[in-house]
N, C-alpha and C positions, 0 to 999 in steps of 0.2 A: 561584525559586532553582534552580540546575545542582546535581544530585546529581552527584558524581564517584561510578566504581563500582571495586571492588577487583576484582583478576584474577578471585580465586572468585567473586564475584558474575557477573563476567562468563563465565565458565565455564558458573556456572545457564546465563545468559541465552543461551550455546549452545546448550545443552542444547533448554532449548525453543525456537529457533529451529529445531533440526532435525525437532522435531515439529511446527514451521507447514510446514515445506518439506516433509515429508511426506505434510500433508493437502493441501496444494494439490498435491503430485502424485499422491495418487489422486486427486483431484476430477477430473484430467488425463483418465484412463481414464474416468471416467463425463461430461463433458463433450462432451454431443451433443443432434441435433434430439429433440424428446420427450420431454428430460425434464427434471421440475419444479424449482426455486431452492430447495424443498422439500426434497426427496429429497436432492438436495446438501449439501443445507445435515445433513440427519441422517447420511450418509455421513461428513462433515468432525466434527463430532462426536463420533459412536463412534470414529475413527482416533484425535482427539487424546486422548480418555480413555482406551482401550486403551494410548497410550504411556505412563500418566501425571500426563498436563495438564490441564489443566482451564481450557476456550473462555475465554477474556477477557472477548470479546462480552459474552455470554449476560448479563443484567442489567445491562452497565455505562450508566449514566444511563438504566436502563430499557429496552434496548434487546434486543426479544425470543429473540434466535436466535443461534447458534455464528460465522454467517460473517456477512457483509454480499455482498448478490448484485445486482450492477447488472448491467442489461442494457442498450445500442444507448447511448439519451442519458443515463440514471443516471448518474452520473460518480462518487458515494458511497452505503453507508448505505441500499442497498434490503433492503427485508425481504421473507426466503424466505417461498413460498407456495406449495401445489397446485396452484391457478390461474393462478402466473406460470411456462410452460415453455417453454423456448428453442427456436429454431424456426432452422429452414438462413438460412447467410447473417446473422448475428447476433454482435455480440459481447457477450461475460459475464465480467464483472470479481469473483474472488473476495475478497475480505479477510479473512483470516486472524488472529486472535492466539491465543496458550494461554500459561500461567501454569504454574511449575514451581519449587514452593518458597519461591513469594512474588513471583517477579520473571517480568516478562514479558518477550514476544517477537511482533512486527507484521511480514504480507507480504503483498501484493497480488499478484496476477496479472491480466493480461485474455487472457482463452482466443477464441482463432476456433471457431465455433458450423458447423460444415461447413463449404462453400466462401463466401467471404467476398471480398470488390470487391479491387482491388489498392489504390485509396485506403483502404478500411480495413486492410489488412494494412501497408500503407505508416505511418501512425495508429499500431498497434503497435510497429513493428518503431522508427519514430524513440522513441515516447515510452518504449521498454524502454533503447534506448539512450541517452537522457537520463538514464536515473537512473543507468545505469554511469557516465557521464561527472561527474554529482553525486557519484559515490562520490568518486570518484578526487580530488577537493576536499576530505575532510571527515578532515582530519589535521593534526594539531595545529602551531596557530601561523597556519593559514588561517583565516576568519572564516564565515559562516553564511551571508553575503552571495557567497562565491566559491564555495556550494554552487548556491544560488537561480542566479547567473548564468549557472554551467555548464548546467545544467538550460535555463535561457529561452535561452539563443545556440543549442544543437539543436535544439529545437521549431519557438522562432518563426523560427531559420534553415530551416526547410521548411517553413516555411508556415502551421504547427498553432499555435492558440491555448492561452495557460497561464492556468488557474485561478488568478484572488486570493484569492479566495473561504474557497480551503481548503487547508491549509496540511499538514506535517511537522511533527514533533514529540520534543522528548526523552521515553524511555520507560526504565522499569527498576521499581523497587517501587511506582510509581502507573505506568498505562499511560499518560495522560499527563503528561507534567513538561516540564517550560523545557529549552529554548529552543524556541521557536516554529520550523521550517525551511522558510520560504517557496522558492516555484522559481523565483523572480524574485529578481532584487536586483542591487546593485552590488557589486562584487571590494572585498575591507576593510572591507566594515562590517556592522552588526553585532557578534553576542557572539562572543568571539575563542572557538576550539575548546581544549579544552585535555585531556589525557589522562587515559581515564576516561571519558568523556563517552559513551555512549550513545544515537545519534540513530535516528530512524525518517523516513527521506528515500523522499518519495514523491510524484513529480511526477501529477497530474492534466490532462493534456493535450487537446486537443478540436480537432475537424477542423474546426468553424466559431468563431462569437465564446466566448470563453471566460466570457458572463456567465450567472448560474447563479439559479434558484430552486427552494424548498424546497414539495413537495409537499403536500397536503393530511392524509397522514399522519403529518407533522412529522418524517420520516424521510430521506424519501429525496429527492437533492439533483440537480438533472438540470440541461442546458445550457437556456437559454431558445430558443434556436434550433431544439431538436431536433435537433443536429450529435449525431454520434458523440462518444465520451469514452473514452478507456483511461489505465488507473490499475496502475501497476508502485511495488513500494515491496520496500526491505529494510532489516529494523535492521542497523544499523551500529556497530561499536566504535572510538573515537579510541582509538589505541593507539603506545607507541615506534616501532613497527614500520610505522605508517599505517593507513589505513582496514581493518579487517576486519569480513568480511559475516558478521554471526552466522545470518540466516536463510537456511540452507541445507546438503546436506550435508557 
């Protein structure tokens, strides 16, 4: 079922949107060769409870830690560690959510790890602009499916592979809720948008085939290929006014 949310709800859900957008820009400053998904991950942490918040992550379906920290082929859902530390020429995808009075707020980033190939800057720089172009779809009366398309005509128009695998999602007092928001689809179909609606669109893009499998630590979700993956995501509010980006400042 689509929870519709009231202004003030949506208000909270600002709120701590601008405490994810926070912690992924300090993560900004500490994002370099040497140091651990660890230390990050406890960085991100104390920022969002200093504001607050309180990590999303951290136990939902058991899920150890504040961020989720992929690195190179991870494409989701790696779990921080002392002995996973990023190294030059690398990229690291942070996943962010924090909670603020009950309701939450989701945001991804994929950070360059030092100096990085031009095809993986290339990898970034379309799949961050796919999700702007998914935003710009997701206002009422357009459907789920003219988010998904926007998304998959930038990718697969350069070339990069989109994730079926794993999808977008409505968020608000359960982190996840319906509707489902795939980055593929076709214009019209699907669940019509309607106001109120609070999605979390977030394309997972990949520089080779986009098929995916799940690690041994039933965690973390990587390309089969070993292709590169970067992962941008912001909650978003259907509103009179059109799409507005809650996560951020």
């Amino acid at each position: 079922m689509v929870i519709l949310k009231s202004s003030a709800e949506i208000d909270t859900m600002r709120a701590a949107g601008r405490i994810v957008f926070g912690a992924l820009d300090e993560l900004k400053k500490h994002v370099r060769p040497g140091v651990s998904t660890w230390e990050l991950d406890r960085i991100a942490e104390e920022f969002i409870r200093a504001q607050g918040g309180i990590p999303s992550f951290k136990g939902l379906y058991g899920f150890p830690a504040t961020i989720c920290a992929s690195i190179n082929e991870e494409i989701v859902h790696g779990i921080p560690s002392k002995k996973r530390v990023l190294t030059d020429g690398s990229v690291f995808t942070a996943d962010v959510g924090a909670m603020l009075d009950g309701l939450h707020a989701d945001s991804a980033y994929t950070y360059a790890v030092g100096e990085i190939s031009p095809e993986a800057a290339r990898l970034l720089k379309v799949t961050e602009e796919s999700l702007y172009v998914g935003i710009k779809e997701a206002k009422a009366g357009n459907h789920i499916g003219d988010i998904g398309h926007a998304v998959q005509q930038v990718a697969e128009g350069a070339g990069f592979g989109v994730v079926r695998e794993l999808v977008g999602h409505g968020i608000g007092r359960t982190f996840h809720e319906e509707p489902q928001v795939p980055n593929y689809g076709k214009p019209k179909r699907g669940p019509l948008l309607k106001t109120g609606m609070t999605i979390a669109i977030e394309p997972m893009i990949t520089a080779g085939d986009p098929a995916t499998r799940t690690l041994d630590d039933k965690w973390t979700v990587v390309t089969v290929d070993g292709s590169l993956s970067a992962h941008f995501e912001h909650t978003v509010a259907i509103t009179e006014r059109g799409p507005v980006v809650l996560t951020t400042a």
